[in-house]
C-alpha positions in Angstrom: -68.0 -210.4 2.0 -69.5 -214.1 2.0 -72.1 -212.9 4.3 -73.3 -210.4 1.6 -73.0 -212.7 -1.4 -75.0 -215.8 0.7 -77.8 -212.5 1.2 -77.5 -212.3 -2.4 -78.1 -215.6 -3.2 -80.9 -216.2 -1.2 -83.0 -212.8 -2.5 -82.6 -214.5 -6.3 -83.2 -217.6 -4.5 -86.4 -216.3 -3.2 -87.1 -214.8 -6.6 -87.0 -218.0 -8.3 -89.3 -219.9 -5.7 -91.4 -216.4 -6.4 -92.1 -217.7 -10.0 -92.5 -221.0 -9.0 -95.4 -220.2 -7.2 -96.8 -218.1 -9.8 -96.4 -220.6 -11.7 -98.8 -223.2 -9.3 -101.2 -220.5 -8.5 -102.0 -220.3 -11.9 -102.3 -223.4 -13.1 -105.3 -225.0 -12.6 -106.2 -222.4 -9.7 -103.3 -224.0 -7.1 -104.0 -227.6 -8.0 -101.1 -227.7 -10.0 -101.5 -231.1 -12.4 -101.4 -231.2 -15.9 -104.3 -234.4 -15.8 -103.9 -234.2 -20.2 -103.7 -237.6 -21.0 -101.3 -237.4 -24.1 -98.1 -235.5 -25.1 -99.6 -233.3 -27.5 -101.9 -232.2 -24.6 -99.9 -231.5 -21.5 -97.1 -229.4 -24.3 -100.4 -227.3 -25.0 -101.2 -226.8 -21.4 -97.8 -226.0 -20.1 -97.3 -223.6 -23.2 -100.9 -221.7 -21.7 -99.5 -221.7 -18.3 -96.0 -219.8 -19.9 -98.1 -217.4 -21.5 -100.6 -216.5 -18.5 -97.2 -216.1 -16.3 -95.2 -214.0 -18.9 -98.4 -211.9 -19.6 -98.8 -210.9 -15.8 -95.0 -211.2 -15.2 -95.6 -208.0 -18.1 -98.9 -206.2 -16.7 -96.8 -206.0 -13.2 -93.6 -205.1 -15.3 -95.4 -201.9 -16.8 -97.4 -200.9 -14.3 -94.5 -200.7 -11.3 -91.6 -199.1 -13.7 -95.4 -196.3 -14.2 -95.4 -196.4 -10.4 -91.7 -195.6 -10.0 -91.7 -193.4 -12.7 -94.5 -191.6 -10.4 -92.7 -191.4 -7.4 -89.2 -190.3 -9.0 -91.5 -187.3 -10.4 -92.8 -186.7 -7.1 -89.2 -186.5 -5.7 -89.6 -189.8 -3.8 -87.5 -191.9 -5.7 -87.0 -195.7 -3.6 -83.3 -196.7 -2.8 -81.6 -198.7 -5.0 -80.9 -200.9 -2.1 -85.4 -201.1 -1.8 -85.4 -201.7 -5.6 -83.0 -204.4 -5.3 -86.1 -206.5 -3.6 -88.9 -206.0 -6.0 -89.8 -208.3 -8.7 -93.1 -208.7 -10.9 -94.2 -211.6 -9.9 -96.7 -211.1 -7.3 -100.8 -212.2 -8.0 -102.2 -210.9 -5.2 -104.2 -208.3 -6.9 -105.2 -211.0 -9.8 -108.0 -213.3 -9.7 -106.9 -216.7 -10.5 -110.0 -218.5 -11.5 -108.6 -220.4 -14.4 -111.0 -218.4 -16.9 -108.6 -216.0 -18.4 -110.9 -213.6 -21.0 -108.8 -211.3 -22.8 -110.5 -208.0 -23.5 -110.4 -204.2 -23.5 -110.4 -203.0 -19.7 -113.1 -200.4 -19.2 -111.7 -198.9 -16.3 -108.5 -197.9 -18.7 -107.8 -194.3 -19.6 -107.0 -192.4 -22.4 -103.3 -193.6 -22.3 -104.6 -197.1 -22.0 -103.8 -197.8 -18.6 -105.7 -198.5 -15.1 -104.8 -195.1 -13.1 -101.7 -195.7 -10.3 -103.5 -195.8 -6.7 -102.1 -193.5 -4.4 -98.5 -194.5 -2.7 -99.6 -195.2 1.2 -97.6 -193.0 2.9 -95.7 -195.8 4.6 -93.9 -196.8 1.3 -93.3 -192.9 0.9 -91.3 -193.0 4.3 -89.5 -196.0 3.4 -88.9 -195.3 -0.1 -87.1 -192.2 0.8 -85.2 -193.5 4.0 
């Protein structure tokens, strides 16, 4: 049982580090220094840098419980055991420039969202192992 709970650990270990890297990606694009001189300006700073990671902590959020809610509708619904591993805080398919504009997205459909991309066929195999 200790061997299991130390697993355990680790994966919200791993999960924590996870945000913590969100966290220096976005701020300042990796650089990762508040260089505001006074209080009042580093409090502002770190509050944009919350808000940037919460809102794509969110968009990720939403759109994998869309693309699980996709794949238990195709009866290809992952393990509990594979959902155990996933958390929203990947940025891979963000681009961190520092310039966040915040505006409708015209590739968004009627529903207001960007359209799922097909599951690649090795997630469907290991989703339903």
């Amino acid at each position: 049982e200790i061997p299991a709970l130390r697993r355990q650990a680790t994966a919200e270990l791993n999960k924590g580090e996870a945000k913590n890297a969100l966290q220096r990606a976005v701020c300042f694009h990796r650089l990762g220094r508040l260089r505001d001189r006074s209080a009042e300006g580093q409090r502002h700073r770190a509050s944009g840098l919350a808000l940037v990671v919460a809102a794509i902590t969110l968009w990720n959020t939403v759109y994998l419980t869309r693309a699980l809610e996709s794949l238990r509708r195709r009866g290809a619904p992952p393990t509990d055991d594979l959902l155990a591993h996933i958390a929203p805080l990947g940025w891979q398919h963000i681009n961190l420039t520092g310039d966040y504009i915040w505006s409708a997205d015209p590739q968004a459909g009627p529903d207001g969202y960007r359209p799922l991309r097909e599951p690649s066929l090795g997630f469907a195999i290991a989703a339903t192992a």
